[in-house]
N, C-alpha and C positions, 0 to 999 in steps of 0.2 A: 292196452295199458291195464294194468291191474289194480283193483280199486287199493285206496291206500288202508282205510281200514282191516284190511285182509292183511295187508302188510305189518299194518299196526298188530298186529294181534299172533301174528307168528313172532315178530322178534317179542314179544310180551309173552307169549310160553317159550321163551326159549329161557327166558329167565336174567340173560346179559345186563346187565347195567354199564350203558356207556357212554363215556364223556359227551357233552353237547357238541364237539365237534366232529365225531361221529357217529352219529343217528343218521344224518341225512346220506351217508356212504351205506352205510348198514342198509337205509329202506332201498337204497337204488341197486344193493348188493340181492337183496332178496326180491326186491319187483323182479329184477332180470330174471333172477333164478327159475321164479313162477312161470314167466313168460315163455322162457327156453322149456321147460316140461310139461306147459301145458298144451295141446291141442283142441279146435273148436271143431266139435263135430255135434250134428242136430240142437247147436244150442247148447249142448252140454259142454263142460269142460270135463277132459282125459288129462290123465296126468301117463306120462308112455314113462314106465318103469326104467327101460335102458338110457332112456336120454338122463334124468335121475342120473343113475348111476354115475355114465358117463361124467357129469358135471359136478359130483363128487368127487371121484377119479381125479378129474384134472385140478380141480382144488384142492383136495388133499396132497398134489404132486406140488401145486406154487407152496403151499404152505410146507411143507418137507423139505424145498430148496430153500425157502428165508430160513427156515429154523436153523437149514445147516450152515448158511450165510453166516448167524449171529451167533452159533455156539460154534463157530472154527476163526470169529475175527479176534485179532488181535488184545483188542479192549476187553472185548467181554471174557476172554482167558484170564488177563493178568487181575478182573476183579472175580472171577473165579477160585482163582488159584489163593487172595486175599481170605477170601473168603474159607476156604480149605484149611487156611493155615491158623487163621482164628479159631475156628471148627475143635482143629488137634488141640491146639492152645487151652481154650475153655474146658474141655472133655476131658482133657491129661491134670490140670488145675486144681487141687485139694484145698476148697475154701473157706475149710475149717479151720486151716492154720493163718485165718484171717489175710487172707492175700487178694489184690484186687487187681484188675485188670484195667 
């Protein structure tokens, strides 16, 4: 088990600020983390570079499938595309001739 303060102090440089209902995902996110890369050997702890890696890898992959998840659903296009067209809207807009949106 990995001490928590260890935990505490990684997400605390990582810099995040996040909701109270996600801290306790967060530390159980990075205990594991620790846990999977670290090895006990004499006492000491090793951190094995490939497993690292690895466990980047594969969370960079979950995170690359949600992202494509939410930027190919339906909802999040049509407020997109809302978005897009306010965009042109504003930008094309001459508000000197007192016109308002």
């Amino acid at each position: 088990m990995v001490k928590t303060a260890v935990v505490d102090e990684v997400l605390g440089a990582s810099g995040l600020t996040l909701p109270d209902d996600a801290i306790d995902s967060a530390k159980e996110a990075v205990s594991a983390l620790i846990e999977r890369a670290s090895s006990q050997e004499n006492g000491a702890s090793k951190v094995d570079r490939r497993l690292v890696d690895a466990a980047i890898e594969e969370l960079d992959q979950k995170i690359s499938e949600q992202m494509d998840a939410v930027m190919h659903h339906e909802s999040f296009q049509a407020i997109e595309k809302a978005w897009r067209q306010l965009d042109f809207l504003v930008s094309r807009t001459n508000f000197k001739e007192n016109i308002k949106i």
